[in-house]
NUPALUM-741658 format. One record per residue: x, y, z of N, C-alpha, C in turn. Coordinates in steps of 0.02 Angstrom, whole numbers, padded with zeros to 5 digits, always signed. Atoms other than C-alpha are relative to their C-alpha. Example, Ala and Ser with C-alpha at 12.3 -4.5 7.8 and 13.67 -1.06 7.14 Angstrom:
<nodes>
+00045-00059+00000+00615-00225+00390+00045+00060+00000;-00042-00059-00003+00684-00053+00357-00039+00055+00037;
</nodes>
This chain:
<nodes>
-00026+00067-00007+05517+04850+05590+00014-00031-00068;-00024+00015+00061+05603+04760+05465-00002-00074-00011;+00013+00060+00027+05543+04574+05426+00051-00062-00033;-00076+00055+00033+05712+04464+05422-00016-00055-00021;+00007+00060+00055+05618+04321+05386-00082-00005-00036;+00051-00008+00062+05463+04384+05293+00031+00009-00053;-00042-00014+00073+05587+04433+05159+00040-00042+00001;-00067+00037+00002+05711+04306+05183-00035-00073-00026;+00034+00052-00025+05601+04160+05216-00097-00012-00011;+00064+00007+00007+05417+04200+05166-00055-00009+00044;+00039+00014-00044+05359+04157+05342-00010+00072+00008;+00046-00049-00004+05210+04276+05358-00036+00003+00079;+00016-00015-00074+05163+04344+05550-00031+00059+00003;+00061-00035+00012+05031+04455+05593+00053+00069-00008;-00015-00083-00007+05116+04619+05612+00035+00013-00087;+00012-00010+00065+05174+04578+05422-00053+00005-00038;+00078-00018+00025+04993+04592+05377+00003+00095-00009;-00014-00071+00003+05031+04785+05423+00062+00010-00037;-00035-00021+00049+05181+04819+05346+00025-00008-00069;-00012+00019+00060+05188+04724+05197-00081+00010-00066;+00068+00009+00039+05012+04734+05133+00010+00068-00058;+00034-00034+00070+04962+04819+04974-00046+00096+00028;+00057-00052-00022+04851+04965+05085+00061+00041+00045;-00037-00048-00038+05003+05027+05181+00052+00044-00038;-00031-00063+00033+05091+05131+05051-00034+00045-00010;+00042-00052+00028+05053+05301+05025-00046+00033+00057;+00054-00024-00052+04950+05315+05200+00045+00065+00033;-00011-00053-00025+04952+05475+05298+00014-00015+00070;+00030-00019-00076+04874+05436+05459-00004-00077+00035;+00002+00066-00009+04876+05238+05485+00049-00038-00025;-00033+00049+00035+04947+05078+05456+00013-00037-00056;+00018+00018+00059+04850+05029+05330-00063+00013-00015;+00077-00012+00016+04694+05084+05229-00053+00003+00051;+00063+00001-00053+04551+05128+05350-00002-00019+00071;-00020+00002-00058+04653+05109+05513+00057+00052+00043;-00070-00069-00062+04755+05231+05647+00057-00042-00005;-00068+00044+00000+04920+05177+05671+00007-00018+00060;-00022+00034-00062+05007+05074+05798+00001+00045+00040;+00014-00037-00068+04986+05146+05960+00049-00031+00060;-00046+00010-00082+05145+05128+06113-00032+00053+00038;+00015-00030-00067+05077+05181+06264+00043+00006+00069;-00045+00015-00079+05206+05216+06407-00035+00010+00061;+00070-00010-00053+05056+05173+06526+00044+00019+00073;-00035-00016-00054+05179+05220+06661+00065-00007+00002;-00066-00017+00001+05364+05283+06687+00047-00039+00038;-00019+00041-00035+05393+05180+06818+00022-00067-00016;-00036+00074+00006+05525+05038+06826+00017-00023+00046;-00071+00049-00058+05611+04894+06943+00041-00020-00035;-00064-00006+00043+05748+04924+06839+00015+00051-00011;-00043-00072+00032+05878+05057+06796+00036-00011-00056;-00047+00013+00060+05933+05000+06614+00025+00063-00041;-00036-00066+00015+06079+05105+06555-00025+00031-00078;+00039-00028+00062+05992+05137+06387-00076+00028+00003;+00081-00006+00020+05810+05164+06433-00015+00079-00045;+00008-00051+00057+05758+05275+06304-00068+00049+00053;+00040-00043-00030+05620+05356+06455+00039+00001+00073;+00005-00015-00069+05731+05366+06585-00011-00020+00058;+00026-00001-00077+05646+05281+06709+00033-00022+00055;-00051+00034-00083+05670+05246+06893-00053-00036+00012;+00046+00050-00040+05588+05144+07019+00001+00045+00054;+00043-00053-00037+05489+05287+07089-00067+00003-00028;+00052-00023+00019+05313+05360+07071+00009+00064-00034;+00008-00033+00047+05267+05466+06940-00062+00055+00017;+00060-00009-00005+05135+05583+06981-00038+00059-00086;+00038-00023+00086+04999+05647+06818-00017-00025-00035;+00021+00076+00042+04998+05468+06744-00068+00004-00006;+00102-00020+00015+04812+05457+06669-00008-00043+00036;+00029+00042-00029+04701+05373+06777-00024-00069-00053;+00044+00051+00022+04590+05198+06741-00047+00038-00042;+00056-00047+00051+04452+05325+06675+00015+00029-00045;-00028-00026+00046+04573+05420+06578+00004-00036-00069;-00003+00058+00035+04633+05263+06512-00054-00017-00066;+00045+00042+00017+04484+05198+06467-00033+00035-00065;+00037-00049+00066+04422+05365+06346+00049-00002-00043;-00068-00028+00057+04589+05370+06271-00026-00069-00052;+00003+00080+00016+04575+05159+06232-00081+00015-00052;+00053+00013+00030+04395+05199+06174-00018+00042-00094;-00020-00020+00071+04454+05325+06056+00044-00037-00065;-00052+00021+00036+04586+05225+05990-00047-00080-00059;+00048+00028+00056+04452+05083+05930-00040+00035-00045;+00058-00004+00024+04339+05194+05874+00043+00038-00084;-00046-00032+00043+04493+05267+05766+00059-00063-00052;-00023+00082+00034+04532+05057+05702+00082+00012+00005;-00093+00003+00010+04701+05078+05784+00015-00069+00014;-00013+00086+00005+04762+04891+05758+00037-00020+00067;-00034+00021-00064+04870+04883+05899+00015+00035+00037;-00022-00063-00064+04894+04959+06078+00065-00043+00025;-00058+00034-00017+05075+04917+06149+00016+00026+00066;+00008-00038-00067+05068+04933+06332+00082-00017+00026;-00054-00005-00001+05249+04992+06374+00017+00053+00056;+00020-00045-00066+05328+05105+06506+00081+00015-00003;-00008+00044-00061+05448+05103+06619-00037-00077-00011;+00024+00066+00002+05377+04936+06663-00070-00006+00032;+00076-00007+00000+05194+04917+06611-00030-00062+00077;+00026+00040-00057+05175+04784+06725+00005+00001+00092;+00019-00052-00061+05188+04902+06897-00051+00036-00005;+00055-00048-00002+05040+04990+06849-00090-00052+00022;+00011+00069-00055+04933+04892+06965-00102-00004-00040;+00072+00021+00005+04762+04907+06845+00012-00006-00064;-00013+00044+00071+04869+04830+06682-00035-00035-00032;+00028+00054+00029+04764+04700+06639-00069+00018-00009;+00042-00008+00037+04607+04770+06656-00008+00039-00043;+00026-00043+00029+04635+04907+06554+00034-00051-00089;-00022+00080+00058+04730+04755+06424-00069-00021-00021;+00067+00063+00007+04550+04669+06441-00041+00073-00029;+00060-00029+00027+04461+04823+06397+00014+00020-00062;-00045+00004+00061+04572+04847+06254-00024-00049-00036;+00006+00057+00031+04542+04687+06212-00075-00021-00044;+00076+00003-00004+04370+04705+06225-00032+00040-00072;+00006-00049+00056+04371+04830+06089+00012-00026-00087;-00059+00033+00071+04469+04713+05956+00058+00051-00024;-00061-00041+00009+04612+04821+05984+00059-00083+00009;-00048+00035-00016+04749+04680+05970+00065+00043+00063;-00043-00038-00084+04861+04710+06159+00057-00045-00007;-00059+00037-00022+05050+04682+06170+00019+00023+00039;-00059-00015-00069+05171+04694+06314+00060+00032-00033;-00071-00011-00007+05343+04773+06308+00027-00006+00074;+00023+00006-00069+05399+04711+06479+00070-00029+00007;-00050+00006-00025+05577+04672+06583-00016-00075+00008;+00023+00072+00003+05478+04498+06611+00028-00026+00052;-00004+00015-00084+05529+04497+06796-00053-00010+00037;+00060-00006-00054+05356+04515+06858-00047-00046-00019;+00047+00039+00029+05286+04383+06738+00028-00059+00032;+00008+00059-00027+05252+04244+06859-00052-00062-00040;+00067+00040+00039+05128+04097+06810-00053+00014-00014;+00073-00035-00023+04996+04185+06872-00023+00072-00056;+00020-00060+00075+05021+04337+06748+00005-00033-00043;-00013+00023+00066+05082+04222+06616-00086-00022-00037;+00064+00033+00023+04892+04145+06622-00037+00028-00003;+00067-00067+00040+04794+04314+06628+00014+00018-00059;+00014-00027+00071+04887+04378+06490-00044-00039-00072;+00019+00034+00019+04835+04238+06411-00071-00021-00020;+00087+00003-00005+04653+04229+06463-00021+00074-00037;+00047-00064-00004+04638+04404+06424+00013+00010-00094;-00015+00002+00074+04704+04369+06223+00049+00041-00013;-00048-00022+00002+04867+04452+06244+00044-00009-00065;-00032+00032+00078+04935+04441+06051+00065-00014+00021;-00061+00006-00017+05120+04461+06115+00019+00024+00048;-00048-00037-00068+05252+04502+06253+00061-00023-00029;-00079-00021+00026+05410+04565+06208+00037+00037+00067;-00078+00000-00087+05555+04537+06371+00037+00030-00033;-00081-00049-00002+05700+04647+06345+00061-00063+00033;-00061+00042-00018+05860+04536+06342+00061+00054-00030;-00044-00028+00059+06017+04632+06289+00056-00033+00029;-00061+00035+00009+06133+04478+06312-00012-00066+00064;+00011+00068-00034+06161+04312+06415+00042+00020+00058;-00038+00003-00076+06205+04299+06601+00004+00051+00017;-00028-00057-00016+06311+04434+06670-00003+00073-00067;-00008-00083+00056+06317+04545+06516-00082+00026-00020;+00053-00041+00001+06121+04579+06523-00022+00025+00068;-00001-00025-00054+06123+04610+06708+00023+00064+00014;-00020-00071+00013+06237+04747+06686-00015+00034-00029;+00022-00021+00017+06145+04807+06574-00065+00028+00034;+00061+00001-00038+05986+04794+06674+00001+00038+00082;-00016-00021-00085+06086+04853+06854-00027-00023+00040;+00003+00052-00056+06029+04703+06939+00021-00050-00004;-00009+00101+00011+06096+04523+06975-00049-00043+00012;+00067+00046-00001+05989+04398+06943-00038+00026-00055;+00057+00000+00047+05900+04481+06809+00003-00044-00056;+00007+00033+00032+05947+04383+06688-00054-00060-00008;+00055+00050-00001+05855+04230+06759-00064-00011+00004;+00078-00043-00017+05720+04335+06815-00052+00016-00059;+00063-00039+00063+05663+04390+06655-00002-00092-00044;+00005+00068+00023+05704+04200+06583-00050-00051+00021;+00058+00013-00037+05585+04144+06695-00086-00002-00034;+00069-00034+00047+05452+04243+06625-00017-00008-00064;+00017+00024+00085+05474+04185+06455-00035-00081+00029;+00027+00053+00004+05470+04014+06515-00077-00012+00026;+00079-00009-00014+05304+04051+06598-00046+00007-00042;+00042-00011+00072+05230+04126+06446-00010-00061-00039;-00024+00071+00050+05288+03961+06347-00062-00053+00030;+00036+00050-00024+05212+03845+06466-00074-00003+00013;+00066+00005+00013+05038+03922+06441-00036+00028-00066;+00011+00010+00067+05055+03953+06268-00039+00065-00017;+00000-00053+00023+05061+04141+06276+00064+00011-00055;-00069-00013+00041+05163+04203+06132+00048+00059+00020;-00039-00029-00037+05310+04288+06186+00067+00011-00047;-00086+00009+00026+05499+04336+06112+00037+00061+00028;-00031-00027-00023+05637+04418+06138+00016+00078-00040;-00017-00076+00035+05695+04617+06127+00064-00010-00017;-00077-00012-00014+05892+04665+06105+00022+00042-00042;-00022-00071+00047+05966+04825+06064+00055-00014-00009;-00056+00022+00011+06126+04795+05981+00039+00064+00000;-00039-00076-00034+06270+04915+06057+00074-00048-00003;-00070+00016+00007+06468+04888+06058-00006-00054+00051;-00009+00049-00079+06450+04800+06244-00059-00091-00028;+00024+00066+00010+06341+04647+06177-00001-00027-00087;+00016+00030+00071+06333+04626+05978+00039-00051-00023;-00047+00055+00021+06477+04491+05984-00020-00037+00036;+00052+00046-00060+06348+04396+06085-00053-00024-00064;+00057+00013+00076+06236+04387+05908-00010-00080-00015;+00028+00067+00005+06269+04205+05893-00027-00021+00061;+00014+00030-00073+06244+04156+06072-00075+00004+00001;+00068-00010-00010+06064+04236+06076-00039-00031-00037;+00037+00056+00048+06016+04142+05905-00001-00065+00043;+00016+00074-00064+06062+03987+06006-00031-00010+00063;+00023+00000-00069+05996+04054+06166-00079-00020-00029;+00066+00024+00010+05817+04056+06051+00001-00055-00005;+00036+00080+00004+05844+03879+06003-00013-00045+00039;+00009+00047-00066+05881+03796+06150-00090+00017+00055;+00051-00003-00032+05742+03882+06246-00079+00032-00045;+00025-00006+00044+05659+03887+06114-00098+00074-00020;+00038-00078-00008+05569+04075+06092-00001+00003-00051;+00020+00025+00057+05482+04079+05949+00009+00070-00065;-00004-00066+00024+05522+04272+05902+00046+00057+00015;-00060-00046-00022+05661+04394+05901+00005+00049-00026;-00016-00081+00045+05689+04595+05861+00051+00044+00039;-00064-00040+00000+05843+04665+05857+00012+00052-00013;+00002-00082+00021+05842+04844+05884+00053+00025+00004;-00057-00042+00005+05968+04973+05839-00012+00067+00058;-00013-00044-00053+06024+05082+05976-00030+00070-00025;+00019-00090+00029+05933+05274+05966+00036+00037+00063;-00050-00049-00066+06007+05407+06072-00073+00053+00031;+00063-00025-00025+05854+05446+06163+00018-00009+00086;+00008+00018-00060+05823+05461+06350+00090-00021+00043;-00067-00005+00014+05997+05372+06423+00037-00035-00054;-00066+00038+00092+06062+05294+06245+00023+00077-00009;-00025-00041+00021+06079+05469+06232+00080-00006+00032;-00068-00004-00027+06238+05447+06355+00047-00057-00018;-00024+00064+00025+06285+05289+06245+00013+00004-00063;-00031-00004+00097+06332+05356+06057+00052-00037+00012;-00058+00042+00006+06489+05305+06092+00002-00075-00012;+00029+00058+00016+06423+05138+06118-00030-00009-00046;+00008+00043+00064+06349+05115+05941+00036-00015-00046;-00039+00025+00050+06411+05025+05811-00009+00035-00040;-00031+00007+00065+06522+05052+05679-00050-00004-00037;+00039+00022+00046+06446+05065+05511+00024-00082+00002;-00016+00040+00050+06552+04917+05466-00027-00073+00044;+00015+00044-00080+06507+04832+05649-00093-00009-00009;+00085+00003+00011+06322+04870+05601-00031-00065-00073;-00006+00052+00046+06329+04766+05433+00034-00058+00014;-00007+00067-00023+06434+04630+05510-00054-00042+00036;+00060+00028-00031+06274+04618+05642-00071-00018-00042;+00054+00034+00043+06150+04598+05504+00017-00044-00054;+00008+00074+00038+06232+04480+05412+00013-00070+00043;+00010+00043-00046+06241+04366+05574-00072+00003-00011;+00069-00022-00003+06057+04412+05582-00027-00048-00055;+00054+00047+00089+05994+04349+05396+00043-00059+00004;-00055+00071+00013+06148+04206+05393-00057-00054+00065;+00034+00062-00059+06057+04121+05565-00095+00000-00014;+00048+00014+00022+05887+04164+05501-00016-00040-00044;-00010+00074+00051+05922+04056+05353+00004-00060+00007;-00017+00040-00032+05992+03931+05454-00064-00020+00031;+00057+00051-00025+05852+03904+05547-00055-00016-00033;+00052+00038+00050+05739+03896+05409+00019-00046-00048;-00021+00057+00026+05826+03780+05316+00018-00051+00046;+00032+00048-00038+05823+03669+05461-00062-00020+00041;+00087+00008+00000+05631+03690+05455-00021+00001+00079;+00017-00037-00090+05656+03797+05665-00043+00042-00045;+00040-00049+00015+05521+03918+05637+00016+00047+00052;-00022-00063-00053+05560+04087+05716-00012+00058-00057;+00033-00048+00029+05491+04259+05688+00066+00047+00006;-00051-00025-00023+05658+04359+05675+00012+00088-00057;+00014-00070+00025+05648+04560+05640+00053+00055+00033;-00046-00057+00008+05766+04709+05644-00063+00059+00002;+00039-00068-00044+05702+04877+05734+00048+00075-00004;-00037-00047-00009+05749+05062+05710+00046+00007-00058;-00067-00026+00037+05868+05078+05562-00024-00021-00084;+00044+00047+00055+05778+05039+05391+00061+00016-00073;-00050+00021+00038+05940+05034+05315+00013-00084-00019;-00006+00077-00009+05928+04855+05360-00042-00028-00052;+00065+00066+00025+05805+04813+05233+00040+00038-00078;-00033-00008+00087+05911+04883+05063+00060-00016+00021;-00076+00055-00021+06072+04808+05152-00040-00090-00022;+00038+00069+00002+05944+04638+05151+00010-00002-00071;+00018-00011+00072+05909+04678+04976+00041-00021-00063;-00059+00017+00044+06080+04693+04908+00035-00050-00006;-00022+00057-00011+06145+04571+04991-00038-00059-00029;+00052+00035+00026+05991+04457+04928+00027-00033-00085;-00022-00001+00064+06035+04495+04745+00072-00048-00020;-00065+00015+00002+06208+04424+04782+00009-00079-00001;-00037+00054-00023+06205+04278+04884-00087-00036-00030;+00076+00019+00011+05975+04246+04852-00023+00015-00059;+00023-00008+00075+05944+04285+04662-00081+00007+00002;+00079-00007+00017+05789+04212+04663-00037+00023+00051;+00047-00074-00045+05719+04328+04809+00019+00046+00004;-00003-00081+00010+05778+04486+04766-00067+00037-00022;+00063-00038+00025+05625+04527+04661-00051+00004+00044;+00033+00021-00040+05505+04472+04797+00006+00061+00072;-00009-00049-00042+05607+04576+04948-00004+00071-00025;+00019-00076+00026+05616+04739+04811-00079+00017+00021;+00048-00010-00005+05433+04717+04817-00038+00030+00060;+00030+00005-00076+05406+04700+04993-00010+00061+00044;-00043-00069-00066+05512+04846+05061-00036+00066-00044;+00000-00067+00056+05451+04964+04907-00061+00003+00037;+00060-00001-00028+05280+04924+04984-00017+00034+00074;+00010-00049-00070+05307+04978+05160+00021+00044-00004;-00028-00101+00026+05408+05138+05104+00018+00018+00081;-00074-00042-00040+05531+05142+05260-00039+00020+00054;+00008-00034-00068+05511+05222+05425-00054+00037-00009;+00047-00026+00008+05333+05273+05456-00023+00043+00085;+00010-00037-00061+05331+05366+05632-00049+00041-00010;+00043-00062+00002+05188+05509+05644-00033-00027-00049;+00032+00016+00050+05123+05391+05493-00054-00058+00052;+00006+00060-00026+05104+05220+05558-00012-00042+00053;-00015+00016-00051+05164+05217+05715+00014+00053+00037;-00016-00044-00046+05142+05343+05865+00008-00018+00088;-00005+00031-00074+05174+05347+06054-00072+00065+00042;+00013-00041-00042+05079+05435+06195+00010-00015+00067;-00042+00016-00083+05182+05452+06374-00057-00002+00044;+00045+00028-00084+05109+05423+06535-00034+00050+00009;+00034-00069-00040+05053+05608+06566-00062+00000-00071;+00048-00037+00064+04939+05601+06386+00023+00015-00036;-00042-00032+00039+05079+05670+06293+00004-00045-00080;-00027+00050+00093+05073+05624+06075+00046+00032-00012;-00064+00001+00017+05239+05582+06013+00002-00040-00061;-00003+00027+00035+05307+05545+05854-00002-00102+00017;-00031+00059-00015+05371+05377+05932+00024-00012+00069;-00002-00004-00068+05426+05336+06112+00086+00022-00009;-00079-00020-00002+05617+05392+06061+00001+00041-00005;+00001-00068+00027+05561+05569+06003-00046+00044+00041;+00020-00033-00063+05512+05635+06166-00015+00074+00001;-00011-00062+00013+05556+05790+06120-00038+00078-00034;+00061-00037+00053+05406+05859+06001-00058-00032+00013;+00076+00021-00039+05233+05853+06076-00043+00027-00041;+00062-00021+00054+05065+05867+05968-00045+00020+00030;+00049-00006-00025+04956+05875+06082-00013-00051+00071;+00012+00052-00059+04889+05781+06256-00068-00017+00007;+00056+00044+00012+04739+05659+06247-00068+00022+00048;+00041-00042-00054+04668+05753+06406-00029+00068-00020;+00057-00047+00039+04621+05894+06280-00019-00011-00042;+00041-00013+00076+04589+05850+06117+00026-00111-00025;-00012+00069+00013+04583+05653+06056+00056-00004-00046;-00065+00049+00029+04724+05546+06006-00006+00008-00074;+00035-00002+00081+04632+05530+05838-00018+00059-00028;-00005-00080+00024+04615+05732+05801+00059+00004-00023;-00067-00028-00008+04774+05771+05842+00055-00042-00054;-00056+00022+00066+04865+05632+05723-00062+00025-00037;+00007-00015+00090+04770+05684+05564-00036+00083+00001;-00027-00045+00034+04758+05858+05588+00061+00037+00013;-00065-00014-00002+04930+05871+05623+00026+00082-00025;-00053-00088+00007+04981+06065+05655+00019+00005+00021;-00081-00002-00015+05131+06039+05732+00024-00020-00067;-00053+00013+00065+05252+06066+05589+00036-00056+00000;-00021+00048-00001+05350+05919+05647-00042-00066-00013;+00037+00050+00010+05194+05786+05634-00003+00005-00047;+00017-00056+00064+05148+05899+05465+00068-00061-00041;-00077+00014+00028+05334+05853+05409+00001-00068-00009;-00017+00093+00004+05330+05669+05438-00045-00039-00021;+00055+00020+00034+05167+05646+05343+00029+00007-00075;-00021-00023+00055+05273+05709+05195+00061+00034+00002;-00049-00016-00017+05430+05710+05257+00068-00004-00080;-00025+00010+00038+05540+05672+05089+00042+00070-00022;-00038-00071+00031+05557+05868+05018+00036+00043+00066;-00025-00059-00055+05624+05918+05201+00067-00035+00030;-00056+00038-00028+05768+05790+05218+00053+00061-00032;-00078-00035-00011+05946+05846+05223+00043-00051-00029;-00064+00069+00002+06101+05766+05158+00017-00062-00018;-00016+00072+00053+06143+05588+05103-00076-00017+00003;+00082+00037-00008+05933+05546+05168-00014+00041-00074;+00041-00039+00059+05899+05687+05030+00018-00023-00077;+00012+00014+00054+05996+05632+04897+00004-00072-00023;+00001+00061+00016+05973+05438+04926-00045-00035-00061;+00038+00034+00080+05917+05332+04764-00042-00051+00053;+00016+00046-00008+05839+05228+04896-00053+00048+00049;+00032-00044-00031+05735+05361+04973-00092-00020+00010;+00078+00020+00015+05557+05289+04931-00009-00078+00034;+00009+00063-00037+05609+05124+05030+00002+00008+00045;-00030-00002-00059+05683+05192+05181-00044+00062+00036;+00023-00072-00002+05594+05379+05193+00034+00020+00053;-00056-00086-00039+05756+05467+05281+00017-00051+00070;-00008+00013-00067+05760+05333+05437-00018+00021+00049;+00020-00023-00069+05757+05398+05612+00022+00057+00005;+00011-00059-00038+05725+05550+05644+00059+00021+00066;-00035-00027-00093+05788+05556+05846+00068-00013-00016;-00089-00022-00006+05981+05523+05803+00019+00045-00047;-00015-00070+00047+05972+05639+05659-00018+00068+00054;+00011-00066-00070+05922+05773+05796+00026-00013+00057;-00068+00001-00070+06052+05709+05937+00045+00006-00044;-00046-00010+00012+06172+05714+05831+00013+00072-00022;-00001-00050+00035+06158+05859+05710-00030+00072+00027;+00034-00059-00042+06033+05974+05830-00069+00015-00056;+00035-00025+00062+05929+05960+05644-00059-00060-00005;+00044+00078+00026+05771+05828+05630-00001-00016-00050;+00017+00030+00057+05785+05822+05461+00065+00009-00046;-00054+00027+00033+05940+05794+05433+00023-00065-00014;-00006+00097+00022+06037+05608+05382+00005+00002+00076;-00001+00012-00064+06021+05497+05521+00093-00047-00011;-00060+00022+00014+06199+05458+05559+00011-00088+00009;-00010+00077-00003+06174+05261+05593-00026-00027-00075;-00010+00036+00062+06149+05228+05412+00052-00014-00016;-00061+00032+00013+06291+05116+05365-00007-00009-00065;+00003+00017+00070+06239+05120+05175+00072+00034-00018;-00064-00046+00022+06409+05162+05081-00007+00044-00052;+00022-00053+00040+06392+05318+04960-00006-00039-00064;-00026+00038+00059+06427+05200+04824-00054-00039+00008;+00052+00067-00003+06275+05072+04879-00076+00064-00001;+00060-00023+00021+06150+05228+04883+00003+00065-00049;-00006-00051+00060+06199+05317+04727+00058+00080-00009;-00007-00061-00007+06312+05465+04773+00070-00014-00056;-00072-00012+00049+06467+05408+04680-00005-00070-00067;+00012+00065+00046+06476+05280+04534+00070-00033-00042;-00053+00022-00004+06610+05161+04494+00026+00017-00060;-00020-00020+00065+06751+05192+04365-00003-00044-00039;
</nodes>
């Protein structure tokens, strides 16, 4: 994640505590100094939704193999005892898995900080005030556009209001809550609308992820942007983040998936922000780029460790034999191995980028849909050869 207005704006939010701190460069196996890394859990596959991007696929069926409550509960107990900072209960849609909350509360119970990733259809009042009771740090709704153009996305009518709903629920009991949105050809000329959609209903947090070709995005390359369509969307992005901090709106507003976005921030910084260039160099040099298999891992519904919930594809191990916490740090899958010290195994413009120690190579999963190679460039970098060293002006 990329901190549009920790670097832009100085406003500091917990999950910048992890990536900006002083203890998270240089780690192997965590987030930061003396902790596991973020932890997505796709506590179940199952959705009441068919969104044409879901990066798992899901339906609105049963799954059978999903770990039980007991399963749950050794995995969760490992994961404190392994100071993983945050569990991110995600899915399909975590909130069909009909013993969510207590295993949230036992989470909780642990001082594992518990977020949602959630369609925010099912968040009535009534959930809005357990999550709440139970110390739910965040819930993150999936929006990818206003009205009709996130419905179609979603393949139901009505979802739009459905999941709008659920924010406002969250709001009104003073759970914290914001919005998702993967930016794709079919909604990114919607970029202002959604800044305004936060102000008016005023959502206090927004992350704008870049499309991966995982699951079905895989049947949606076509649908990503343009390099030049990708840099128009992040300078909407930092231009309205500005905006609202210079009219003293507070909003938590972050970029997901593409850590090109944070030496595009950079340059651009130098240009139009002088005096925070030195400040964002600092920031981004400090988190050192895409930390998957570092930082941040997944494990699917069946037990399955994954670099990430987009990289489905390369399995380490399953929690039902050997703990969560083994299996990331002694990493003998060559691919976990690789992404602990991934730098001397890149390919191509990632290999010979001058910006390589900010970004470390990007994403993985479209460099391997596209190319068939994981460690090759990931082709949604929109840096121009000229902005990361390959050619130099006359």
């Amino acid at each position: 994640m990329i901190g549009i207005s920790r670097l832009l704006c100085e406003n500091e939010n917990f999950g910048d505590s992890l990536r900006y701190a002083k203890g998270s460069h240089g780690q192997k196996d965590g987030a930061i100094a003396g902790h596991g890394p973020v932890v997505v859990w796709t506590s179940t596959k199952t959705c009441n939704l068919s969104c044409v991007h879901c990066y798992a696929a899901s339906e609105n069926k049963k799954y059978e193999g999903e770990l039980t409550t007991d399963e749950a509960k050794v995995f969760i107990d490992d994961l404190a005892d392994f100071k993983v900072p945050v569990l991110l209960f995600s899915g399909g849609e975590p909130l069909v898995r009909p013993d969510t909350f207590e295993l949230a509360e036992y989470a909780a119970s642990k001082n594992i900080r518990v977020t949602y990733s959630t369609n925010g259809i099912l968040i009535d009042k009534d959930v809005a005030k357990r999550m709440k009771q139970i110390g739910v740090g965040y819930v993150g709704i999936s929006f990818d556009g206003i009205g009709e153009v996130h419905d179609k996305f979603r393949g139901m009518e009505g979802a739009f209001e459905k999941s709008l709903q659920g924010v406002k629920n969250c709001i009104e009991v003073g759970q914290k809550v914001g919005l998702r949105f993967t930016i794709n050809k079919q909604n990114y000329k919607q970029l202002n609308e959604i800044f305004d959609f936060l102000e008016k209903e005023d959502i206090p947090r927004a992350c704008f992820y870049h499309l991966v070709y995982s699951g079905r995005g895989n049947e949606m390359v076509q649908d990503d942007l343009t390099h030049e369509e990708s840099r128009h969307a992040l300078d909407i992005i930092m231009d309205r983040t500005i905006d609202f901090f210079n009219r003293g709106i507070e909003k938590e507003i972050l970029t997901v998936d593409n850590h090109a976005d944070a030496i595009y921030l950079y340059l651009r910084a130098k240009e139009k922000y002088p005096e925070k260039a030195e400040q964002i160099y600092n920031l981004i040099k400090t988190n050192g780029g895409n930390r998957s298999g570092i930082a941040f891992g997944n494990v699917d519904n069946l037990g399955n460790v994954h670099p990430d919930q987009f990289t489905q594809g390369y399995t380490f191990g399953n929690i039902r034999e050997q703990k969560f916490s083994e299996i990331w740090t002694n990493a003998e899958h060559p691919i976990l191995k690789g992404l602990k010290d991934r730098k001397p195994l890149l390919k191509g413009r990632c290999a010979q980028c001058k910006w390589l120690n900010m970004c470390n190579g990007n994403f993985r999963a479209r460099a391997d849909a596209i190319h068939g190679d994981f460690w090759e460039s990931d082709p949604a970098c929109y840096l121009t050869d000229e902005e990361i060293g390959l050619t130099v002006k006359a």
